[in-house]
C-alpha positions in Angstrom: 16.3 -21.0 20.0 18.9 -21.4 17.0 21.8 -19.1 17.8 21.5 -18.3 14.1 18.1 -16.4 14.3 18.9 -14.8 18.1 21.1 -12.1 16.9 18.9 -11.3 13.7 15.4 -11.2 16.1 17.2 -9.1 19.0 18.9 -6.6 16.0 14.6 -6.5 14.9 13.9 -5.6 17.8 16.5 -3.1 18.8 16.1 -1.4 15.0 11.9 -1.7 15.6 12.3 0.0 19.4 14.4 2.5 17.7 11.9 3.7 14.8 9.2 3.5 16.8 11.1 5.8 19.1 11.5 8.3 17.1 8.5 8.6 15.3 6.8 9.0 18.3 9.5 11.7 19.3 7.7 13.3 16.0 4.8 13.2 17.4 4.9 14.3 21.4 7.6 16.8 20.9 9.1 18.2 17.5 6.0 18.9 15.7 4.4 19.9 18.7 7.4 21.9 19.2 7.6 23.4 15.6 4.0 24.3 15.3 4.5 27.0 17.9 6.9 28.8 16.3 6.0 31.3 12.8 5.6 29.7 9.5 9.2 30.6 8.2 10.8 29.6 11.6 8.3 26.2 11.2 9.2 25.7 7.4 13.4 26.2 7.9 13.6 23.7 10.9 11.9 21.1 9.2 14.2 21.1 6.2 17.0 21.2 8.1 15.3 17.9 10.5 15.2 16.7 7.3 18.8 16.5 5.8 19.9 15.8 9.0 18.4 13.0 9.2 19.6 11.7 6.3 22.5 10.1 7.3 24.8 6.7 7.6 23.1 5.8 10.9 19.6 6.7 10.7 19.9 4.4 6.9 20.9 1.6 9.1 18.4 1.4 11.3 15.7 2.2 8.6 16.6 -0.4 5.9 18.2 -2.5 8.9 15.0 -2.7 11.2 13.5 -4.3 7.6 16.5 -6.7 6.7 16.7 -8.4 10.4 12.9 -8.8 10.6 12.8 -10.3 7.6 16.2 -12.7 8.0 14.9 -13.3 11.4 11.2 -14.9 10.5 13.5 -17.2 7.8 15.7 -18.4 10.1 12.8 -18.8 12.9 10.6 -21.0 10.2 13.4 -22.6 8.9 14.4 -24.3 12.6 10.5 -24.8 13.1 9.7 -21.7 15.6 6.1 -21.3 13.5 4.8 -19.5 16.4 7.6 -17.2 16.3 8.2 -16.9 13.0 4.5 -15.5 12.5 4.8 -12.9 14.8 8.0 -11.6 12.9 5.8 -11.8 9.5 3.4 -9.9 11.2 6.1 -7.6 12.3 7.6 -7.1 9.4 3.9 -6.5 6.9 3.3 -4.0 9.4 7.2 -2.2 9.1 6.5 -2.3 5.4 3.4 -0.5 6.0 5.6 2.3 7.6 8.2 2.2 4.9 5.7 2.4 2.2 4.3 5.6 4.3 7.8 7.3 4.1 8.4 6.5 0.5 4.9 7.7 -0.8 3.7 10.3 1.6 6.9 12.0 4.2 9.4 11.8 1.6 7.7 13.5 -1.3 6.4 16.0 1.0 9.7 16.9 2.0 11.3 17.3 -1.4 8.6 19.3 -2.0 8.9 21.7 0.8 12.7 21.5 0.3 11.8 22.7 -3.3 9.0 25.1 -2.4 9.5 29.0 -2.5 10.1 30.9 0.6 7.6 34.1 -0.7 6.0 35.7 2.0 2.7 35.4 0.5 3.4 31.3 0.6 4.5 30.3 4.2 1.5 30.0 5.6 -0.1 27.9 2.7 3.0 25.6 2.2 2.8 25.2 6.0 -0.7 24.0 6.4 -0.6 21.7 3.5 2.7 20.3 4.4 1.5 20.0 8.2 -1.3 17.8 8.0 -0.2 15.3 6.0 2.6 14.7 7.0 1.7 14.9 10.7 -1.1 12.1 9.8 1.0 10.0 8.2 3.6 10.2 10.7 1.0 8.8 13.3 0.5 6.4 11.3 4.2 4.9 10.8 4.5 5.2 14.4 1.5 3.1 15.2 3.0 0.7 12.5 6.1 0.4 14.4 4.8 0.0 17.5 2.6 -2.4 17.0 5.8 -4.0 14.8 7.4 -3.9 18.1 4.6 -5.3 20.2 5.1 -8.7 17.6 8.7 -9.1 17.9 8.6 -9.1 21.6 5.8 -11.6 21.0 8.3 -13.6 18.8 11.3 -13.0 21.2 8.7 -14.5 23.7 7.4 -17.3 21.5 10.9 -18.4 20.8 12.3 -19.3 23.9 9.4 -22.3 24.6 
């Protein structure tokens, strides 16, 4: 393989490995976690999961699991790795798939539980509806990834014959 694409498809793949990781982390253990706890002790942790999370690093990895799989399937196509160059296209229509989750379905829901009311009376409501939409849609963008994963180890693969 061109040296030129090698470090763009292993960065994919790191970046992929690493959102895949921890959206399912999302999935097996913190909102399994959460939802044993009471609704105000549920409702505080995940804002503060939230602006945590919002930070240099995680932004990186985010924006740069997208970046690398795209740069990666131009160079691959551009030195004639077709095979391998398909799978990162497939790779990266499913990552979009994930981003376009977060932008129109976690993200909103968290600015609106960051913005909600903390009234007794609304815990439990702001809970429920916050809960299963997110928790779907988290499923979701970790299926996304890892089956995003899956096709850059098939272009890794692809690339070396």
């Amino acid at each position: 393989m061109s040296t030129a694409a090698q470090p763009a498809l292993t960065a994919a793949t790191i970046a992929m490995g690493l959102s895949a990781g921890l959206y399912f982390a999302f999935d097996v253990s913190v909102m399994p976690g959460l939802d044993r706890g009471d609704d105000r002790t549920y409702l505080t942790a995940m804002n503060h999961i939230n602006e945590a999370i919002e930070n240099g690093l995680f932004g990186l990895v985010f924006i740069g699991a997208f970046l690398a799989t795209a740069v990666a399937g131009g160079q691959l196509r551009r030195i004639g790795r077709r095979t391998a160059a398909r799978w990162t296209w497939a790779a990266l229509g499913f990552y979009t798939t994930a981003l376009a989750l977060t932008a129109t379905v976690n993200i909103p829901l968290n600015r609106h539980l960051a913005a909600s009311g903390r009234t007794a009376g609304e815990l439990a409501e702001l809970r429920r509806a916050f809960t299963s939409t997110w928790v779907r849609s988290n499923t979701a963008r970790t299926l996304a990834c890892t089956a995003a994963l899956v096709c850059l180890g098939r272009a890794l693969a692809s690339s070396r014959h």
